[in-house]
C-alpha positions in Angstrom: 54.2 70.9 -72.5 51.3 68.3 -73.0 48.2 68.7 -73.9 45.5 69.0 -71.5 43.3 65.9 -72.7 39.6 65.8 -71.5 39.0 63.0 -68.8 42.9 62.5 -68.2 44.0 62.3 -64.6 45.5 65.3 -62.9 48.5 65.2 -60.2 45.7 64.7 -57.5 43.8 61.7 -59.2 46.7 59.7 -59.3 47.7 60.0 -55.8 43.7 59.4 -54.9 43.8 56.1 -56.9 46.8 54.6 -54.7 44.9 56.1 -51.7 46.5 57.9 -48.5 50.0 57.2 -47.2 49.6 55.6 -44.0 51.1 57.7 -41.1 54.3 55.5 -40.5 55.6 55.2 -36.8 58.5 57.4 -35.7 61.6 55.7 -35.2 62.5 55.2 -31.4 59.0 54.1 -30.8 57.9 50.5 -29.6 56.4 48.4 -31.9 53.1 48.1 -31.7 50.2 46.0 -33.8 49.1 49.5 -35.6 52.3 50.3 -36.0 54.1 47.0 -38.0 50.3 47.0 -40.1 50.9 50.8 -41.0 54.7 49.7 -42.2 53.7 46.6 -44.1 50.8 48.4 -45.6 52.8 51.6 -46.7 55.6 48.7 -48.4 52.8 46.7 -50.2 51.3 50.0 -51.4 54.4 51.5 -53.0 54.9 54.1 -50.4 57.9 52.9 -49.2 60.5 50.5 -50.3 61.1 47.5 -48.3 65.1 48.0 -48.4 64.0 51.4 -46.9 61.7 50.6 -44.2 64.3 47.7 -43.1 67.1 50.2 -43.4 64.9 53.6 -41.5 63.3 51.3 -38.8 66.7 49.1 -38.3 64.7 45.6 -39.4 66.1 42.7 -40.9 64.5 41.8 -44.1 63.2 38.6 -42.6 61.7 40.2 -39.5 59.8 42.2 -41.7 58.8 39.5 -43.7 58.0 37.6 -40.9 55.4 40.1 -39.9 53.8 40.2 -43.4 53.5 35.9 -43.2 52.1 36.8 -39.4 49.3 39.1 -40.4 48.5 37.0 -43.8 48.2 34.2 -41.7 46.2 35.3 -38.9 45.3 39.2 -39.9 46.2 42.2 -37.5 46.1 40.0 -34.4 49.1 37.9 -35.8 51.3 40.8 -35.3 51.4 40.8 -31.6 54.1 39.6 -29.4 54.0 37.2 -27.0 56.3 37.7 -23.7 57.8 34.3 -23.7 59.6 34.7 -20.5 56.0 35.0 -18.2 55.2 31.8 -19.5 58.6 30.4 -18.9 58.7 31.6 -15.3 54.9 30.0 -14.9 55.9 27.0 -16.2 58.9 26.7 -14.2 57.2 27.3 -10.7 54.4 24.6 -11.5 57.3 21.9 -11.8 
């Protein structure tokens, strides 16, 4: 049993220092911008291990990284997707 020492952190303080675990997506659901920001914050902050996320979300290590170097680069907004294929088809009929 340790001793209860004055100003030492309880159970609670701890946990309030990392702050809250974000609410990670469910699996089956789409990606969305909130969604892959939730994951990479809830990996950076301990929460999760990135081996875990990759493995529970079915991710390849670099697509995950690729999202981190996407939102360092360009913040939340880098994390969308662009439909290629729209573009593609436009292109296509202008030639």
């Amino acid at each position: 049993m340790q001793p209860d020492l004055a100003g030492s952190p309880t159970n609670g303080d701890w946990a309030d220092a990392f702050g809250p675990m974000p609410k990670l997506p469910s699996r089956g659901q789409r990606w969305t911008v909130t969604r892959k920001a939730a994951l990479i914050e809830a990996v950076r902050g301990g929460w999760l291990a990135i081996d875990e996320a990759c493995q529970r979300y079915n991710l390849s290590v670099d697509e995950f990284v690729a999202w981190e170097r996407d939102m360092d680069r360009y913040g939340i907004h880098g994390l969308r997707t662009t439909r290629y294929q729209i573009y593609r088809d436009t292109e296509a009929r202008r030639a």
